[in-house]
N, CA, C and O atoms as a MOPAC input file, in Angstrom:
PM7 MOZYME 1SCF
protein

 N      0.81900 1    -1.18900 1     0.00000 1
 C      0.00000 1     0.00000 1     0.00000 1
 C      0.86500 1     1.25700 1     0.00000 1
 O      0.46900 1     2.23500 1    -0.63400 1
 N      2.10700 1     1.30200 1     0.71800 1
 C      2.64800 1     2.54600 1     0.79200 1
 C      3.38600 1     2.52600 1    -0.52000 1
 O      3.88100 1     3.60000 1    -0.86300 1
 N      3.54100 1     1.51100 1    -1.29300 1
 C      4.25100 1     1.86300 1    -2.56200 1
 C      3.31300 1     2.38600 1    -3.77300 1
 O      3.88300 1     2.45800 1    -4.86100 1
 N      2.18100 1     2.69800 1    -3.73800 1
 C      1.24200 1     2.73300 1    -4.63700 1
 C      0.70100 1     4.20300 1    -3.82300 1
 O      0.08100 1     4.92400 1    -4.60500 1
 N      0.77600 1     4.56300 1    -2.93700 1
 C      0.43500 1     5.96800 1    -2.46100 1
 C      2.15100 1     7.28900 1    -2.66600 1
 O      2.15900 1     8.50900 1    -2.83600 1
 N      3.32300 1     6.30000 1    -2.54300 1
 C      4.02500 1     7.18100 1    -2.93100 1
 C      4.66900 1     7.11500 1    -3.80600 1
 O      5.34400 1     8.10100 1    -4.10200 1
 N      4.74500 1     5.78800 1    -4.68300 1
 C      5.27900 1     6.40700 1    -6.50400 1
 C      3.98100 1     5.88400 1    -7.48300 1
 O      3.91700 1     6.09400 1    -8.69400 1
 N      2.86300 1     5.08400 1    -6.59300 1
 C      2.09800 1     5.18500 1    -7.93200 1
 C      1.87000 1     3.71600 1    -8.52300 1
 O      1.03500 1     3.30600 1    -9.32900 1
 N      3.16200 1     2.90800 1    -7.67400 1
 C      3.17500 1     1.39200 1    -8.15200 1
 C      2.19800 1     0.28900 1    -7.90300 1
 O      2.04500 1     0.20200 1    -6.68500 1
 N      1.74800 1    -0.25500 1    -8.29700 1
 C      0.31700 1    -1.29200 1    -8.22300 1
 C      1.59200 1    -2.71400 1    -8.37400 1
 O      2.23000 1    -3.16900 1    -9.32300 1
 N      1.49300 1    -3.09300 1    -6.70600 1
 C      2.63900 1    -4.37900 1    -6.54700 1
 C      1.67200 1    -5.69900 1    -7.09300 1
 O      2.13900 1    -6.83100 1    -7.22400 1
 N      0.49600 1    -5.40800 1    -7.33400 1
 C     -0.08600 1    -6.89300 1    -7.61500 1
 C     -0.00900 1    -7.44200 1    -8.99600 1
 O      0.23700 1    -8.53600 1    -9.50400 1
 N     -0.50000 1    -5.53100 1    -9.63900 1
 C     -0.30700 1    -6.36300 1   -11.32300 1
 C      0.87400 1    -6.49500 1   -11.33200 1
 O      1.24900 1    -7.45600 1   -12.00400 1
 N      1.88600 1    -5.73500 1   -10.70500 1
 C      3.48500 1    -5.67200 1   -11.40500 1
 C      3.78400 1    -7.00500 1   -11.15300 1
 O      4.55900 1    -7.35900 1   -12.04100 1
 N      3.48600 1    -8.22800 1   -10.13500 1
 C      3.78500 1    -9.08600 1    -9.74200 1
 C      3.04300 1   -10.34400 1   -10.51300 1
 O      3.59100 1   -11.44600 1   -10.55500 1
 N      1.94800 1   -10.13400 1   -11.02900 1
 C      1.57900 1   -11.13900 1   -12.32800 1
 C      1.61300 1   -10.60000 1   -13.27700 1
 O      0.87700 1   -11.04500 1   -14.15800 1
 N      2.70200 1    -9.04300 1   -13.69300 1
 C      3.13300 1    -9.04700 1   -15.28500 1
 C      4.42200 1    -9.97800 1   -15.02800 1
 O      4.91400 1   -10.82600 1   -15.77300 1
 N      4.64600 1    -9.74000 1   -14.29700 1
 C      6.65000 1   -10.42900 1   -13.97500 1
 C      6.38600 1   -12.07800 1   -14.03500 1
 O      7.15400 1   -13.00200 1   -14.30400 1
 N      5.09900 1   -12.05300 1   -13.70300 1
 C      5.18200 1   -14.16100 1   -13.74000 1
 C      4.70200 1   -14.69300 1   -15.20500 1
 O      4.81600 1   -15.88400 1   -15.49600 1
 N      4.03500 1   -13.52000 1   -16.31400 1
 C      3.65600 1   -13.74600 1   -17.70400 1
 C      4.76000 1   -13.60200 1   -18.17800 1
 O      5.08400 1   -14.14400 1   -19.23500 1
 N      5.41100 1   -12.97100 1   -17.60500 1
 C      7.30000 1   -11.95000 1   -18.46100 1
 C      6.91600 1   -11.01900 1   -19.09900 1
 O      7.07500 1   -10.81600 1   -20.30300 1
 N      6.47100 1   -10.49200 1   -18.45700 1
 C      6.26200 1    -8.87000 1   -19.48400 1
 C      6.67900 1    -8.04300 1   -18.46300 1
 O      6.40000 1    -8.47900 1   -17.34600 1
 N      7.36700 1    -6.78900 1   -18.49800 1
 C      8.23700 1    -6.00400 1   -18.01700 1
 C      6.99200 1    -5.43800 1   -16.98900 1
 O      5.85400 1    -5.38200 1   -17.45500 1
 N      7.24000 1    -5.02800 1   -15.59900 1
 C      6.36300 1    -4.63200 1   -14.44900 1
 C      6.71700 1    -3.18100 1   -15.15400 1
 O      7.75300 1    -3.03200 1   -15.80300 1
 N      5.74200 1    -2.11700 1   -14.95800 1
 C      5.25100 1    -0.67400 1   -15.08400 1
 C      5.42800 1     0.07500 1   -13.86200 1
 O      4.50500 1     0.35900 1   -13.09800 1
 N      6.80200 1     0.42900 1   -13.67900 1
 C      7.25500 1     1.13300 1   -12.35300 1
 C      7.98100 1     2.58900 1   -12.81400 1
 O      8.92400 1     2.59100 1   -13.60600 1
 N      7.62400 1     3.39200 1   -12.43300 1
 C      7.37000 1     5.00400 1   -12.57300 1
 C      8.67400 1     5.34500 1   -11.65800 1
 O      8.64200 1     4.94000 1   -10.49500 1
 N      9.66700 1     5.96800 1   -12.04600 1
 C     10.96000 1     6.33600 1   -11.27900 1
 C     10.33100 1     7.87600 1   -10.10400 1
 O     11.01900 1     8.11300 1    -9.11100 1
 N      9.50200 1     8.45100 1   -10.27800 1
 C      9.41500 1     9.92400 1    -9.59300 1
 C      8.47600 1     9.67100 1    -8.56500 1
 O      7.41000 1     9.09200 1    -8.77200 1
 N      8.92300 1    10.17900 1    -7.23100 1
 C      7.93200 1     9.96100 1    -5.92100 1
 C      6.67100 1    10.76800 1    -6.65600 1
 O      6.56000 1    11.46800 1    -7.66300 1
 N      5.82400 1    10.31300 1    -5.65200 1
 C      4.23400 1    10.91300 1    -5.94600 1
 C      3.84200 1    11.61900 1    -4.76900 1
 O      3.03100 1    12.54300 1    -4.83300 1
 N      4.45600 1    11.17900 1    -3.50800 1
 C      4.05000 1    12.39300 1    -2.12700 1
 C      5.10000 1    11.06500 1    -1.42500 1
 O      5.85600 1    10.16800 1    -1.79700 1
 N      4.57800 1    11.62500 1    -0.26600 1
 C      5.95500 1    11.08200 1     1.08800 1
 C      4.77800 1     9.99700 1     2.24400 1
 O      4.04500 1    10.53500 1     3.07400 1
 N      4.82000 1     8.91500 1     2.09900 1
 C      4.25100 1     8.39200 1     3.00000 1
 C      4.97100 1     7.58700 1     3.98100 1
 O      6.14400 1     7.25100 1     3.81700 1
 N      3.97400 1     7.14400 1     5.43500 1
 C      4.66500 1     6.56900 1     6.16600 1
 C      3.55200 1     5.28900 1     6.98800 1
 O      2.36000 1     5.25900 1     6.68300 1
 N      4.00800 1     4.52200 1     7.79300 1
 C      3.13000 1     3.46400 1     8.60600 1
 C      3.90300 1     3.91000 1     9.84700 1
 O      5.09600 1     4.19900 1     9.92900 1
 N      3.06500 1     3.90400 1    10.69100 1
 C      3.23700 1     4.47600 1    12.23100 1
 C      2.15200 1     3.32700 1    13.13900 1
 O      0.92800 1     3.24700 1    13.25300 1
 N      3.23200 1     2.58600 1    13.64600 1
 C      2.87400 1     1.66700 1    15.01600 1
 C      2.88500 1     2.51000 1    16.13800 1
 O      3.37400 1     3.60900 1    16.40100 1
 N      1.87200 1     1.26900 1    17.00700 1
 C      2.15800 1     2.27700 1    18.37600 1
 C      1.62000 1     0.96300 1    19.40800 1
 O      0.73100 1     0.12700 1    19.25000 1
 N      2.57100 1     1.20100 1    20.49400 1
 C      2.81600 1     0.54800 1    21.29200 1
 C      2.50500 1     0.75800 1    22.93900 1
 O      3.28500 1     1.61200 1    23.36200 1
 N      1.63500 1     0.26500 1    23.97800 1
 C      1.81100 1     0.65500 1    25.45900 1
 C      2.96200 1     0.73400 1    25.54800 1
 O      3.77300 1     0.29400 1    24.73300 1
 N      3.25000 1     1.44300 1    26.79200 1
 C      5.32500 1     1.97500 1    27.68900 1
 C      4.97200 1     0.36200 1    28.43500 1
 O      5.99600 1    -0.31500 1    28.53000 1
 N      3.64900 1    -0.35600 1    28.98200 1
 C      4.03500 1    -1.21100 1    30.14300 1
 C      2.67700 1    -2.32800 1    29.56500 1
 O      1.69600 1    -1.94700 1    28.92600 1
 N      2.92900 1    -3.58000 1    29.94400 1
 C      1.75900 1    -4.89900 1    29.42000 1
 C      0.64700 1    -4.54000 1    30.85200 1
 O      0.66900 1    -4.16500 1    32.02400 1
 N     -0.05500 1    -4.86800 1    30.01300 1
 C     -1.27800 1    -4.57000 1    30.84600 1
 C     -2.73800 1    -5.14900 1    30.16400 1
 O     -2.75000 1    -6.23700 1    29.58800 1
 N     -3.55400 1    -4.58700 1    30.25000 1
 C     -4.98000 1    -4.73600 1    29.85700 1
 C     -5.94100 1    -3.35100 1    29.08100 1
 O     -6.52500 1    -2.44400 1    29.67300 1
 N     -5.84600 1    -3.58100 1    27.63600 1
 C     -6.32600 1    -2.17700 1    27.16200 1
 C     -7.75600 1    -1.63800 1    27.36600 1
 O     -8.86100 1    -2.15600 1    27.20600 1
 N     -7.38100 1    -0.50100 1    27.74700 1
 C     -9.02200 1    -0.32000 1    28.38900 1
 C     -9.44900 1     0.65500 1    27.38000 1
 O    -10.65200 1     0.71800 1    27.12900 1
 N     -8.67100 1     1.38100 1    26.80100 1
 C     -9.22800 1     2.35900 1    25.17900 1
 C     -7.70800 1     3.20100 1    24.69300 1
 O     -6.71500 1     3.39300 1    25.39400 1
 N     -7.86200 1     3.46600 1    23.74100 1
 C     -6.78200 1     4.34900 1    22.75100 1
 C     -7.51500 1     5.92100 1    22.38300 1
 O     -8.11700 1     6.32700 1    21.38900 1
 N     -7.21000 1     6.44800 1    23.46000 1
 C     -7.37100 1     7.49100 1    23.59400 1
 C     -6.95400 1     8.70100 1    22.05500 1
 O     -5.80900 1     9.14800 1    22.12300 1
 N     -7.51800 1     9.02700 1    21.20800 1
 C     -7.40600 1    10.20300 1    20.08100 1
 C     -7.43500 1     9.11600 1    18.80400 1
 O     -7.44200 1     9.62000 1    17.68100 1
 N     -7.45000 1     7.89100 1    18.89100 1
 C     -7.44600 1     7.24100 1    17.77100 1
 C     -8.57900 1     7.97600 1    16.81600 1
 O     -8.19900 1     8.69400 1    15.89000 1
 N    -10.10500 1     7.75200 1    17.09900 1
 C    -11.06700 1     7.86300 1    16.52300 1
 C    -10.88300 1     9.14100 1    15.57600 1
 O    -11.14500 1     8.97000 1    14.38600 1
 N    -10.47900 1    10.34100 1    15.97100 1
 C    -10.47200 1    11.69300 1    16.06500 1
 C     -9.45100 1    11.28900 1    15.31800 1
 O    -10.01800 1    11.36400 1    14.22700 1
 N     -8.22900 1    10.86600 1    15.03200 1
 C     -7.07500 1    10.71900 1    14.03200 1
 C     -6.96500 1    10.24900 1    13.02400 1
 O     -6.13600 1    10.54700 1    12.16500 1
 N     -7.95700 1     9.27400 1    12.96500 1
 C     -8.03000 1     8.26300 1    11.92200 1
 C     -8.73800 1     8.82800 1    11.09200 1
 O     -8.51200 1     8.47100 1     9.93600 1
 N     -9.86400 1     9.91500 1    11.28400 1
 C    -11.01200 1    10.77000 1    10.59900 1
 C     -9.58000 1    11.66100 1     9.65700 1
 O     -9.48100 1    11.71500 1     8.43100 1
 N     -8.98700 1    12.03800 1    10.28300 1
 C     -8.12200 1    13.36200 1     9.58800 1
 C     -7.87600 1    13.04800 1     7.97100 1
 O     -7.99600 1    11.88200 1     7.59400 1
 N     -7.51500 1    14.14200 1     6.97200 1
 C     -7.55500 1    13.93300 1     5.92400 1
 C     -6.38000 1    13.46000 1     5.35200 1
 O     -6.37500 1    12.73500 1     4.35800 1
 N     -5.14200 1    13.93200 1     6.07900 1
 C     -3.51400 1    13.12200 1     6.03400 1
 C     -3.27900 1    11.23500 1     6.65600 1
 O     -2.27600 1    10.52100 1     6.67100 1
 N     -4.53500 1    11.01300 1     7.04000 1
 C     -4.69700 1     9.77800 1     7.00500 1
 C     -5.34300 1     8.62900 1     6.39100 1
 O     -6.51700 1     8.28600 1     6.53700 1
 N     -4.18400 1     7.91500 1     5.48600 1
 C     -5.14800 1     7.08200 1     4.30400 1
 C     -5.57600 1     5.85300 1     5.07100 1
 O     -6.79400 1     5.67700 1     5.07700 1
 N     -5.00100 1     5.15400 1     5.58200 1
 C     -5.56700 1     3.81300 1     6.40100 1
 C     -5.32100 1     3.64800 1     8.07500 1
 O     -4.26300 1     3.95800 1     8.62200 1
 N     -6.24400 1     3.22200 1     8.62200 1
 C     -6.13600 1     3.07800 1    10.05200 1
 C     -6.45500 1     1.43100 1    10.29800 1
 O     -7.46800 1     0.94300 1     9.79700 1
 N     -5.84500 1     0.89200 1    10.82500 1
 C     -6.44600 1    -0.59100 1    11.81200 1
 C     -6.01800 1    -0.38500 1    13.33800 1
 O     -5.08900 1     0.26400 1    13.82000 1
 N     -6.48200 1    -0.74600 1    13.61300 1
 C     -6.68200 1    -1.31400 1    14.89100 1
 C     -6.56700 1    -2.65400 1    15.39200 1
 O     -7.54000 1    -3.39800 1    15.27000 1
 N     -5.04700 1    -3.25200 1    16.18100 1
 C     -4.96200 1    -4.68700 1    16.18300 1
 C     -5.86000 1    -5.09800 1    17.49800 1
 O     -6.56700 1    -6.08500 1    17.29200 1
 N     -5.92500 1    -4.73700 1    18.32500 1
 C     -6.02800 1    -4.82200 1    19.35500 1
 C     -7.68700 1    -3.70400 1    20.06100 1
 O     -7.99700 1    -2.51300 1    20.02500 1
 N     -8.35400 1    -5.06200 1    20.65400 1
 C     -9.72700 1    -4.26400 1    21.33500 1
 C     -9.82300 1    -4.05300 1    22.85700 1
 O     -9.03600 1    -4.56100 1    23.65600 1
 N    -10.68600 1    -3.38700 1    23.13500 1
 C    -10.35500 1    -2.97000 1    24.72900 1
 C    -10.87700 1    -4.05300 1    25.10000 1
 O    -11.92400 1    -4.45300 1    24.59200 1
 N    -10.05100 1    -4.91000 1    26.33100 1
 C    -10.26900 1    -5.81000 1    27.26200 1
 C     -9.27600 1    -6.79400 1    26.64200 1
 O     -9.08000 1    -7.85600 1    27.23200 1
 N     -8.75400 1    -6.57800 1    25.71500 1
 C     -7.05500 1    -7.72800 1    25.21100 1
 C     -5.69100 1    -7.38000 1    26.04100 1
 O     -5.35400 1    -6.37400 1    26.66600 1
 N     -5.20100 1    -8.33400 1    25.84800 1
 C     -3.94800 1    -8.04700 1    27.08600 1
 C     -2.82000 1    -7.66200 1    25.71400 1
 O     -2.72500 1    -8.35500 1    24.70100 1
 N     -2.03600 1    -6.40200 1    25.99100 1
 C     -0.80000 1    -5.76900 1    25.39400 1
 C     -0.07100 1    -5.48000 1    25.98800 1
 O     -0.30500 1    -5.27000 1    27.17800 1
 N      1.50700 1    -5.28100 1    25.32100 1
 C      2.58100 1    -4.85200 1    25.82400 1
 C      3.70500 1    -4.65400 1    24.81300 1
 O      3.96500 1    -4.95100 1    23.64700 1
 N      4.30400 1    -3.92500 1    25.97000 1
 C      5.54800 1    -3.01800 1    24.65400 1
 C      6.35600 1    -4.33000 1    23.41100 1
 O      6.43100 1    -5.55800 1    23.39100 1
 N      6.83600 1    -3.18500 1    22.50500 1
 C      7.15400 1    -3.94700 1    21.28500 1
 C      8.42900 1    -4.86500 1    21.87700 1
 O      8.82100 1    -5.65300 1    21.01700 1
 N      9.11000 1    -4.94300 1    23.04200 1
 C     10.58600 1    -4.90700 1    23.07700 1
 C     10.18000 1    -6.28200 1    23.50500 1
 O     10.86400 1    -7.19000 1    23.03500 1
 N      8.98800 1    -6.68600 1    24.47800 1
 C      8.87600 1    -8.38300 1    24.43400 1
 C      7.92400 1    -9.05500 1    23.31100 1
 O      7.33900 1   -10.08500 1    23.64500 1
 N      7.71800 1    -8.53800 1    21.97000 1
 C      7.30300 1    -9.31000 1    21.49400 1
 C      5.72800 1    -9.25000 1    20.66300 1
 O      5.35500 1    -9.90000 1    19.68700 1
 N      4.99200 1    -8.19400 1    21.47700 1
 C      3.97500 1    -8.10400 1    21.42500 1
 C      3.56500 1    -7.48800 1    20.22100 1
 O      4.12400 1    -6.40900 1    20.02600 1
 N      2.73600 1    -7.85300 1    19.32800 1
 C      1.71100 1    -6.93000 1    18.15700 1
 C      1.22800 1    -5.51400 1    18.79900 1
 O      0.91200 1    -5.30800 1    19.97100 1
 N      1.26200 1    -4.41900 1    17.50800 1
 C      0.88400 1    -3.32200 1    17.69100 1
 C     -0.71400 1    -3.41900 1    17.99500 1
 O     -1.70700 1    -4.06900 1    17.66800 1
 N     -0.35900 1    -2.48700 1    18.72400 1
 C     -1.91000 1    -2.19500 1    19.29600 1
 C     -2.71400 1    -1.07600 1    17.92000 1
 O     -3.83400 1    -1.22900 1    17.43400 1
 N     -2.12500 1    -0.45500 1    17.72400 1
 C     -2.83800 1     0.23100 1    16.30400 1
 C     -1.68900 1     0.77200 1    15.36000 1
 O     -0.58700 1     1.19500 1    15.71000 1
 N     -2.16200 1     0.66900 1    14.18700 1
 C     -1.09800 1     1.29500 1    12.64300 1
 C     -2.00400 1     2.55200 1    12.09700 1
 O     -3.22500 1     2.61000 1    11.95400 1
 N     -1.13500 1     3.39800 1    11.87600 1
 C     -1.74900 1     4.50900 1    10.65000 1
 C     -0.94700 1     4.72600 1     9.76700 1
 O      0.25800 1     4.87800 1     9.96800 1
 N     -1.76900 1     4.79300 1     8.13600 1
 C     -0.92900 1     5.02000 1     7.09100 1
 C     -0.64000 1     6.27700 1     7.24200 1
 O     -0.92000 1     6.38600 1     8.43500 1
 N     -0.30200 1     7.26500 1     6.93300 1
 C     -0.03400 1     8.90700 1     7.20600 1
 C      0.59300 1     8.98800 1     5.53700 1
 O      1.45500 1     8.27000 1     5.03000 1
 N     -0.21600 1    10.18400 1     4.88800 1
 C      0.53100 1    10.65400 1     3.01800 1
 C      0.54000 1    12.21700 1     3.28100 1
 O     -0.20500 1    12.84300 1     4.03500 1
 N      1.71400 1    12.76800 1     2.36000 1
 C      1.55700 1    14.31800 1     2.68600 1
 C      2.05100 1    14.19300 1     1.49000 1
 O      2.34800 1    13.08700 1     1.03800 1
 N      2.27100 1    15.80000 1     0.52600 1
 C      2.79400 1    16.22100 1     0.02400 1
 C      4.50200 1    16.64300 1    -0.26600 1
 O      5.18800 1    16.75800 1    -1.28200 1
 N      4.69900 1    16.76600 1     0.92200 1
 C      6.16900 1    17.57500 1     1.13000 1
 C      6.49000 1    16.47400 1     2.59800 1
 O      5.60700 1    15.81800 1     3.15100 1
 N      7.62600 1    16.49000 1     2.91800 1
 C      8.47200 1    15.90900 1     3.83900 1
 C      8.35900 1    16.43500 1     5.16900 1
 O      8.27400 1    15.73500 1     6.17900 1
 N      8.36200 1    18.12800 1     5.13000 1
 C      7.64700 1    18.78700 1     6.12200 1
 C      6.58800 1    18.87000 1     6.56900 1
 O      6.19700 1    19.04700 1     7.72300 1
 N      5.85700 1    18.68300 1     5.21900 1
 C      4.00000 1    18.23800 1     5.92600 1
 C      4.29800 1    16.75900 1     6.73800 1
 O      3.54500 1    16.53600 1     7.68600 1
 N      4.95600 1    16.11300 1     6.54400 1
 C      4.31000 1    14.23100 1     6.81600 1
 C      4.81300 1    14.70400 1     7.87900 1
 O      3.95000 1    14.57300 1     8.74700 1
 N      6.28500 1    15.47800 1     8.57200 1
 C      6.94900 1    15.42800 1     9.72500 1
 C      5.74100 1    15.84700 1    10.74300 1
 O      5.38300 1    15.17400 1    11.71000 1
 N      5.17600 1    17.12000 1    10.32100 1
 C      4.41600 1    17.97400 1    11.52600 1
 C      2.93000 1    16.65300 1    11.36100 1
 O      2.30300 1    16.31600 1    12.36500 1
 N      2.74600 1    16.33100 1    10.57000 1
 C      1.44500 1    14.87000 1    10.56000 1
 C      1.87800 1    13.96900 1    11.65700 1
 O      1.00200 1    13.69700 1    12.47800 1
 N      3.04200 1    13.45600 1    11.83300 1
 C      3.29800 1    12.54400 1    12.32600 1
 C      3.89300 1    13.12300 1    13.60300 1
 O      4.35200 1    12.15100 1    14.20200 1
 N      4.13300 1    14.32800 1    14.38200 1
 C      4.38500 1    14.95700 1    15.27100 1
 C      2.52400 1    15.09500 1    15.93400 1
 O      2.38300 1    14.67600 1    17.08300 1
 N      1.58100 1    15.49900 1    15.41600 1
 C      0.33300 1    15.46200 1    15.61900 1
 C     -0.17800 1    14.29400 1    16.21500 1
 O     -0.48800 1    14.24000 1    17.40500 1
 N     -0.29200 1    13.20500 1    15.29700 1
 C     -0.34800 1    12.03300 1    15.72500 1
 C      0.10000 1    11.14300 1    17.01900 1
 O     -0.44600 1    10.16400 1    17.52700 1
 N      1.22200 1    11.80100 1    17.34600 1
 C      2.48900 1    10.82000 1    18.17100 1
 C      1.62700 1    11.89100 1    19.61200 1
 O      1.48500 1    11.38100 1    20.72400 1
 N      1.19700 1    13.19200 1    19.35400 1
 C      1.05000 1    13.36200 1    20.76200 1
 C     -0.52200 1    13.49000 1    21.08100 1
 O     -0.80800 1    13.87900 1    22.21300 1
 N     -1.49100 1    13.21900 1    20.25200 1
 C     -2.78400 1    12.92500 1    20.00700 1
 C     -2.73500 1    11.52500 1    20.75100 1
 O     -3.08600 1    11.46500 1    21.92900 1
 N     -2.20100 1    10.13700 1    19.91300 1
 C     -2.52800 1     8.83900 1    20.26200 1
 C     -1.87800 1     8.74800 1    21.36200 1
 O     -0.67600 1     8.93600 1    21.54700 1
 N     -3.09100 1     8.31000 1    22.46900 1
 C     -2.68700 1     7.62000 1    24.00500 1
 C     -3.04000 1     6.51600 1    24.10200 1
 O     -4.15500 1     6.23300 1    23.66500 1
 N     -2.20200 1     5.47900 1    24.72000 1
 C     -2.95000 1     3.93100 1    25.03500 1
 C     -2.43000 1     3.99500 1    26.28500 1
 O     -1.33800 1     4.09500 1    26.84500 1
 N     -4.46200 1     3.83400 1    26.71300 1
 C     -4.52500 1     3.68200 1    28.09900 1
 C     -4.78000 1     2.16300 1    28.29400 1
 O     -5.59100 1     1.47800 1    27.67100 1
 N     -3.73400 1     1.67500 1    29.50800 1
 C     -4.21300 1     0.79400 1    29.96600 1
 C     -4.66600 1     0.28300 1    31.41900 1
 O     -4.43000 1     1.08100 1    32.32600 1
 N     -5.39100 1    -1.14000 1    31.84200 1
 C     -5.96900 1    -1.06200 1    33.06800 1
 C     -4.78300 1    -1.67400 1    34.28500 1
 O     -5.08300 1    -1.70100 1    35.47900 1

């Protein structure tokens, strides 16, 4: 997904032109600046809600949101192991837009846990 939001590339056909042998259709010039942003509890616990998700995921610099994790699942930080508790795709224009997007984001999303 992030290769098709920032140069434009469609990995599925390119991947059954390449198995017919016909040359994949890949465009050398970025198209905007995208990114995937995990996010993780500081401590394992029991999620009781993700505080600014809803409200973030609406925004217009955000192309995809999931959510791995529902309130009342047990999480914990990335360093033992654990799946993200939520991903956002984030696309901007300029490098400076995605920075201050993803500065927004980082102090918007809270995961509270019990």
């Amino acid at each position: 997904e992030i290769l098709n939001h920032a140069f434009g590339i469609n990995h599925f056909q390119n991947d059954i032109l390449n198995h017919l042998g016909i040359a994949p259709k890949i465009k050398p010039t970025k198209k905007r600046h995208c990114v995937l942003l995990k996010f993780w509890p500081n401590e394992t616990g029991t999620l009781k809600s993700v505080k600014g998700y809803q409200k973030i995921s609406e925004a217009k610099f955000v192309v995809d949101s999931i959510q791995n994790k529902k309130p009342g699942d047990k999480i914990g930080p990335a360093k033992y192991g654990d799946p993200s508790t939520c991903m956002l795709y984030l696309v901007a224009d300029t490098h400076a837009k995605l920075m201050g997007n993803i500065r927004k984001v980082e102090k918007t999303i809270d995961i509270i846990i019990e």
